[in-house]
Every structure is written in C-alpha cells, then in structure tokens.
N, C-alpha and C positions, 0 to 999 in steps of 0.2 A: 390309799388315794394316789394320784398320782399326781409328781411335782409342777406340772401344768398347771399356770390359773385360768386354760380354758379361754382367754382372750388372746385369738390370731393375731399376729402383727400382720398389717396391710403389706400385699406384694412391692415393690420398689417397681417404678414403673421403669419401662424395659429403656435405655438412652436412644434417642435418636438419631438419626442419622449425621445431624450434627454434632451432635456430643459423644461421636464414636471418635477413635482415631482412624481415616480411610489410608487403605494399603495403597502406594503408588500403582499398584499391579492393579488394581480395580478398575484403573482410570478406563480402558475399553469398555468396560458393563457400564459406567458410569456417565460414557458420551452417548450409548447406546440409549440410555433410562431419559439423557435431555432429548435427542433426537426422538424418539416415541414421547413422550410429556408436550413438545413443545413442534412438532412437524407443519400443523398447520401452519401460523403462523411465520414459520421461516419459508414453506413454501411462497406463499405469500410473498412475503417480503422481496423474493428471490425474481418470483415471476413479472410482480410489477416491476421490480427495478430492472427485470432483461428487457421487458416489453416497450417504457418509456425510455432505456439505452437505445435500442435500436429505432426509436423513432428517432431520437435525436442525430444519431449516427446519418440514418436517412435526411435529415432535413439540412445535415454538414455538407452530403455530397449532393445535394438539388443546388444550394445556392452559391457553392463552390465556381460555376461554371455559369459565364456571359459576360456581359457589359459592365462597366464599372467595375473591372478586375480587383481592386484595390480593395477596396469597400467591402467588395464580396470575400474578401479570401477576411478581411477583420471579422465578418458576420460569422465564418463559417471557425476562426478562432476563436469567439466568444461560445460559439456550439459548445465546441470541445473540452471548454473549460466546466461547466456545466454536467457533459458526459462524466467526466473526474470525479465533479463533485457528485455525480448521480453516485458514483461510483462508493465518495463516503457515505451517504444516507444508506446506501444500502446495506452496507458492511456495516457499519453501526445500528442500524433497524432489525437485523437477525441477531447481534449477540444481544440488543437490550429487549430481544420477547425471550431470552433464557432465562434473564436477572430472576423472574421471578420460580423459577425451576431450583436455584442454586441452594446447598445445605447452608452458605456463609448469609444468604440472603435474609434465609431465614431467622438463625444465629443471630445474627447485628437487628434486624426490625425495623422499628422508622417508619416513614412517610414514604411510599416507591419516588422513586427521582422521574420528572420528566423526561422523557423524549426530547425534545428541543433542549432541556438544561444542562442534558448529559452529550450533545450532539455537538452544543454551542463551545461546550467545555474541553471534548476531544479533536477540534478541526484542525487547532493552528498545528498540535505534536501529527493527527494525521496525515496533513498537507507537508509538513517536513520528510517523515518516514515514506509517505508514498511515492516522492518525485527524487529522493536521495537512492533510495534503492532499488528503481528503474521500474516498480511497477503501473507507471504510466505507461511504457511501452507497448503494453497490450491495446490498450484503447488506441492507441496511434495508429498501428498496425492492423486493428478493425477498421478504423475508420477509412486507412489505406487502401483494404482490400475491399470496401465495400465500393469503395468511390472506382474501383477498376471493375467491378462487377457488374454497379448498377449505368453506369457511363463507359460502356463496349463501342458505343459508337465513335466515341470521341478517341478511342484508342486502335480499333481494327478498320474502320470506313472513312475517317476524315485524316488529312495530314495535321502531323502535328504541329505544324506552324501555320495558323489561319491571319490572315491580314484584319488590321481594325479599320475601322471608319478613318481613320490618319494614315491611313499609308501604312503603320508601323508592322511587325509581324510581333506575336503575344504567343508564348507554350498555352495552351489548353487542353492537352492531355491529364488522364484523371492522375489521381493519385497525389499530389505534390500539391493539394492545398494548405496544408500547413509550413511548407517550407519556401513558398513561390511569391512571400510579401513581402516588399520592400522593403529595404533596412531600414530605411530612413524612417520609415513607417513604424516599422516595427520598432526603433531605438526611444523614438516619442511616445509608442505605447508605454514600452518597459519605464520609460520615468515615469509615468503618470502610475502604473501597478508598484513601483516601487516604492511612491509616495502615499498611494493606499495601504499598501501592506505597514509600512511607520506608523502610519496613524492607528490603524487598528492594533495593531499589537500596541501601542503604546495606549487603546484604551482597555484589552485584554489586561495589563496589566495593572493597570490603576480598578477594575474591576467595574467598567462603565460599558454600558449599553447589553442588551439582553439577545444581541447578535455579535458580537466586535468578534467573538470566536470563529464562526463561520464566513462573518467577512472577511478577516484574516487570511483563511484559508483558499475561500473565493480569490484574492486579490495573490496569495500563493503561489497556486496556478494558472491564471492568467501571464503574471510575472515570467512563469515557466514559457508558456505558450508563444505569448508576444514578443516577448524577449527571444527568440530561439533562433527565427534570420538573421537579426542584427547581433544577436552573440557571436555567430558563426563564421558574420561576416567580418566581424571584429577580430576574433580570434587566430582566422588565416590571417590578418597584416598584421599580427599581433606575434604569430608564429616564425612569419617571414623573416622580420624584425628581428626576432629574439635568435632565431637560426644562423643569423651571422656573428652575433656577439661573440668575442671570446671564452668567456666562463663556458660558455653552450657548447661550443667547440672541445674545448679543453675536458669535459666531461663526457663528452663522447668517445674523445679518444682512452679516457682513463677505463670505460668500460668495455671498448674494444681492447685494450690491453689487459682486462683480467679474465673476457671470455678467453682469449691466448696463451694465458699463463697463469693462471688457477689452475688447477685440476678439477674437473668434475662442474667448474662454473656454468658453463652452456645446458650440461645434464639438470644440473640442481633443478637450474631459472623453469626448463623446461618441463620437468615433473612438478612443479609447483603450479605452472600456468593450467597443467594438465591435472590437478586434483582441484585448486582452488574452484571452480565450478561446480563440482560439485561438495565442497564444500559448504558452500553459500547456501548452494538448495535445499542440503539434508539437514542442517544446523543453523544457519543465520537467521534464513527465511522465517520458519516456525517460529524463530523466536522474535523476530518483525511481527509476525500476524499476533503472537502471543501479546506483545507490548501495549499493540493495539485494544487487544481483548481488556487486557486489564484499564487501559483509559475508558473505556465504556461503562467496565461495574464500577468507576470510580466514583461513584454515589458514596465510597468509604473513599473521605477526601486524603485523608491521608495516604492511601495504596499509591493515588493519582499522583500525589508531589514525590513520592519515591520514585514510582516509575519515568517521569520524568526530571527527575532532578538534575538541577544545574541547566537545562532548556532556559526557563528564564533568566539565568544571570547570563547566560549565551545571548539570548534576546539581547538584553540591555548593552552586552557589551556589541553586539550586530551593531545597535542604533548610533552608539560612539564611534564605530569604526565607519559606518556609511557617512559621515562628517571629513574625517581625514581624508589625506593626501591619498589619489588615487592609485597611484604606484603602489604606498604600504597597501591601499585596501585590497587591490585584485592579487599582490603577493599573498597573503594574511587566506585570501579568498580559498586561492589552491593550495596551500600547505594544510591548511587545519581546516576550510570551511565544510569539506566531504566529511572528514573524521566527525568532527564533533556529530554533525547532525544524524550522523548513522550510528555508531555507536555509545552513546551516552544512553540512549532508551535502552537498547542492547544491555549492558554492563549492568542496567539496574534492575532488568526484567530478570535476567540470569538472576543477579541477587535474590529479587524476590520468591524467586521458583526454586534455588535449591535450598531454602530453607525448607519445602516441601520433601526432599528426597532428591538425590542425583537422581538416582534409577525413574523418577516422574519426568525432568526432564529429557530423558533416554529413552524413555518410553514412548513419550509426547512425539521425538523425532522421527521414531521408528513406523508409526503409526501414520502421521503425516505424510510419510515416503508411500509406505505404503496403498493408502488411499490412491495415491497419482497413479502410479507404477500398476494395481490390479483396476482401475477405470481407464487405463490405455489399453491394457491387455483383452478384458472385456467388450471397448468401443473392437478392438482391433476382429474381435471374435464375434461380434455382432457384423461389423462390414462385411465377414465373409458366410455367413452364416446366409444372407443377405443377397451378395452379388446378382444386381441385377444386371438383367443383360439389354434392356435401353439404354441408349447413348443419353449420357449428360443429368438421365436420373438422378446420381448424386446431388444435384442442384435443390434437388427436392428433397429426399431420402434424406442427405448428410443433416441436416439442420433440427429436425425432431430429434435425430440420434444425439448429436452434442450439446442439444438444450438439456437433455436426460442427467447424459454424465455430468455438465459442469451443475446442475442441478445438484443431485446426488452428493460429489465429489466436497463443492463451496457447503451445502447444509449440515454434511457430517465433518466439515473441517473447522467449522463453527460451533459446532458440539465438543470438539476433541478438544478444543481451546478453551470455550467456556468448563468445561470439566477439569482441564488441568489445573487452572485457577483457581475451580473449588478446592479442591485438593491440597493445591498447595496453602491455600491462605486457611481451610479446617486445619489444617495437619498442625500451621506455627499457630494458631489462635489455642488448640487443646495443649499444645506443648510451653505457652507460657510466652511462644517467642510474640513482638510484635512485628509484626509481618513490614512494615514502614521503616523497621531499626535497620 
C-alpha cells in the first residue's frame, strides 16, 4: 500500500494582489491597469471640469468690461477664485473614482469615504500647496489670454483710453482684470478674506461644520486674488522704503564684493539658477501632485496627518502671529512663511514614499517627465501632420488638439500617482513598516 492516506490537502489559495510584495518597476503596468479599470470616470470628471472652467473663464471676461469698473473687476475676482476652486474638485474627483481600483483599498476595507468628506478634509493643505507652488498661474494666464481673444475689439479697434461719463479717462483694454482693482478696494477685501480664512481654519481645527475645510480653502484663494493689487501696491512703498535702509545697502554691497572676489561666485549662482528649474519640474512637482494624491486616499486617517504633519501646529501658530506687531509679522511672513508651506507636505510625502523603494520614487519622476515631454512631441507631430493652409484655422484646429493631450497627459498622471501610492503604502503594510511611522 502506499504511505498516502489518500486524503488531498486543499490547494492554498493563490495571494492576491494585495498580499503580494509589488516590484517598484511594476508601477508603469500598474498605472496602466488604473487607467483601463477606472477611464471612464476620469474622463468624466476631466471633461465636465474643462467644460464648466471654460464657462467660467468666459463669464470672467464678459463682465470684466463696462460700467461700474470697480464692482465689475470684484465680480470678475470672485469668478476666478471659483475657477481655482473648480480646479480642486476636479483634481480631487479623478484621484477619489481610483480609490476604489487601489490593492491598499482593498487590503484596509471599511465603509468607502465620501466625496464631500474626503474633499472637505483635503482643501485647506490643497489651497496652501496650490497657490505656494505657483500652480495658480495657469488659470491666470488662461483667463488672460482668453480675455485678449474673446475682447479683440477693445484691444485692436478702440483706443485704449476711453473717457467716462465724468470726464475721467479709465484703461479698458482686455487682459488686466485681475490686476486693475483698487488697492484701497482690494486691501478691504483681503481683511475681510483674512478674517474668514481665521475663522474657518479655527473651525477646521476644533473639528466643526461639515464644510469649514472647503471654506477655508475658498477663503484661501480669494485672500490670494483680492489681496494681490493692494499686496503689490504695498510692497513697492514697502521696497522703496526698505531700498534706502542701511542694512539693505550694506548687503548689497557685501555681495557685490564676493561676486568680485570669490572665485567661481557669479558661475556657481548662475548654474544653480540655470538647473533649479528644472529641478523643480522633474522632482518637486511630482512630489506636489504626489502629497496631494495621498490627502485624497486619506480615508486611512493616519497617512493624512503624516502627510501633513506639523500644517496644523503651523496653523495655530499663523493665528498667534496674525495677532502680533506687524513688522515681526510680515518679517516672520518672508523668512519662513514660503518655506514652511511648501515643504513640510514635501519632506513628509518623500518620507512616506520611500518607505516604498527609492527606485519607486525615481521611477514615479522618470515617468511624469516623460508623459510631458512625449505629449509635446506628439501635439508637436500632429500640428504638422495637420498644417493647414487657411489663415487663422488654428483658432479652430488648436483647441480639440490640446483638449486631447491635456486630457490624455492630467488622466494618466493621475493614474501614475494613484499607483505609486499603492505601492508604496502595499509594499510598508507587507513589510511590517507603518506607513504613518
């Protein structure tokens, strides 16, 4: 007979995807498997948010221009801040239709988190990241260019100085609605946005109201917006001023004396200015969009308060310092207010991710560039592919073309972020680490 007793032991069922360890090299198949899984949806998300941007955009430069200058250039400031905010819904509305694609998702289980609770939860760190590290610029700069496109008359057929009803002469040339309102105006907006933004954060913190996060953020960008003539204007008397001081003086000369007698000083300063650019683009960035990604799957509360750590004791000491003597506050403002806000989520996302593998972060980068860099090459090879030979067709032509690629380009960069995240947060949950340590 044989030593068998003839009773099979049942197969082991085979681990899944989540109870594998993922190779950081995977991550490409891996953004590829969200983008297929999960396209509709981010189409979606992607198309209503360009189609209601550009209504709003539109509706910036209609009321931009007439009567009641004043009034009108606040209306067309209150647009913009909205455009922004379009601008978080929508970014947060494509990575949270992934959540449910992701191996960690699966892994952890639970109740799926809201829309709204996970939106209310990410505003005030989004509204910091996105106006610290200049990605409002694009929206301004649309909104600039559309306001000289769709308002030719007021720039090629009329002079630019048209008389009012007072005798007075007023610019009305396009473009310069956001920079053409009052200071005075604008300095009594910014108090009143800066005393929304206190209140709300101070009920973000205490954990009241089932918006204070998104009004936060709302009140964020407004702060930015309306505050931005009278900053500006501030800032030149403020420069003038400080241009005479001694110390100011004395410091200029102490760096004209080491561009002169350093060696290599001028070359150094100069190849730094000329790398840090793209430094920023190929490394900071991604790990900007990255920080953000993970406040959105922060349904796992704990990722959330690592990824932002130290934000809220920055909050609270903000609210202490907007109390003090103005001199310490706007010193305090320029020394450290840029730093903290930009690199604290930085410092901690990095954290979180190479607990994943360096070579994921490296990879993450590599990837991200590349996206840019072959959707310009492509737009560049469709343009010519293309050339047509009516005049001003591009007017038509260019705009299906780059709804494509930033289509394309924003869906799979959303993919590549949500995937790196799973990754990194599988990889420390199998290994034992906790991904928040």
């Amino acid at each position: 007979m044989s030593g068998s007793s003839g009773v099979a032991a049942p197969p082991r069922p085979a681990p899944t995807p989540a109870q594998r360890m993922p190779s950081p090299f995977s991550l490409p198949l891996h953004a590829l498997r969200l983008a297929g899984k999960c396209a509709l949806p981010l189409i979606l998300w992607f198309s209503v948010g360009e189609a209601v941007r550009f209504g709003l955009l539109y509706l910036g430069t209609e009321i931009s221009h007439g009567d009641f200058r004043q009034a009108r250039l606040v209306a067309t400031i209150a647009v913009m801040t909205l455009v922004v905010m379009l601008a978080m819904v929508t970014t947060a509305g494509m990575l949270y239709s992934l959540r449910g694609a992701l191996w960690e998702t699966a892994a952890r289980g639970g109740e799926p988190e809201r829309f709204w609770a996970a939106l209310d939860r990410i505003a005030p760190a989004f509204a910091a990241i996105y106006l610290t590290w200049g990605f409002v610029r694009r929206d301004a700069q649309d909104f600039v260019q559309m306001d000289w496109l769709h308002n030719q008359d007021e720039n090629f057929w009329r002079p630019i100085w048209a008389a009012t009803a007072e005798g007075k002469e007023a610019v009305t040339t396009a473009g310069i609605g956001l920079t053409d309102l009052d200071w005075r105006v604008s300095l009594a907006a910014m108090v009143v946005a800066i005393g929304l933004r206190w209140l709300f954060n101070r009920m973000v913190e205490r954990g009241e109201g089932k918006a204070a996060g998104v009004a936060s953020a709302l009140s964020e960008f407004a702060l930015f917006f309306f505050g931005l003539n009278a900053t500006v204007t501030l800032a030149a008397l403020r420069a003038d001023w400080v241009g005479h001081r001694k110390i100011v003086a004395d410091s200029g000369e102490l760096w004209k004396q080491a561009k002169e007698n350093v060696p290599g000083w001028e070359v150094f300063w100069r190849t730094v200015g000329e790398i840090w650019p793209y430094l920023v683009d190929a490394l900071l960035v991604p790990l900007t969009w990255l920080t953000i990604a993970i406040l959105v799957f922060g349904a796992f509360r704990e990722d959330t308060r690592s990824a932002v750590l130290g934000l809220r004791r920055l909050e609270q000491g903000v609210d202490r310092l907007e109390q003090s003597h103005d001199v310490t506050q706007r010193s305090f403002n320029r020394v450290t207010g840029g730093f903290t806000g930009r690199w604290i989520p930085l410092i901690n996302t990095f954290r979180l991710t190479i607990k994943g593998g360096a070579p994921l972060f490296g990879l993450m980068c590599v990837l991200y560039v590349s996206l840019r860099l072959g959707a310009d090459y492509a737009d560049r090879g469709v343009r010519t592919l293309i050339d047509p030979a009516t005049p001003y067709s591009w007017m038509v032509i260019g705009q299906p073309i780059l709804f494509v690629k930033n289509l394309l380009v924003t869906t799979l960069t959303m993919c590549l972020l949500a995937a790196t995240f799973d990754i990194a947060a599988t990889r420390a949950r199998i290994s034992g680490q906790a991904i928040n340590a």
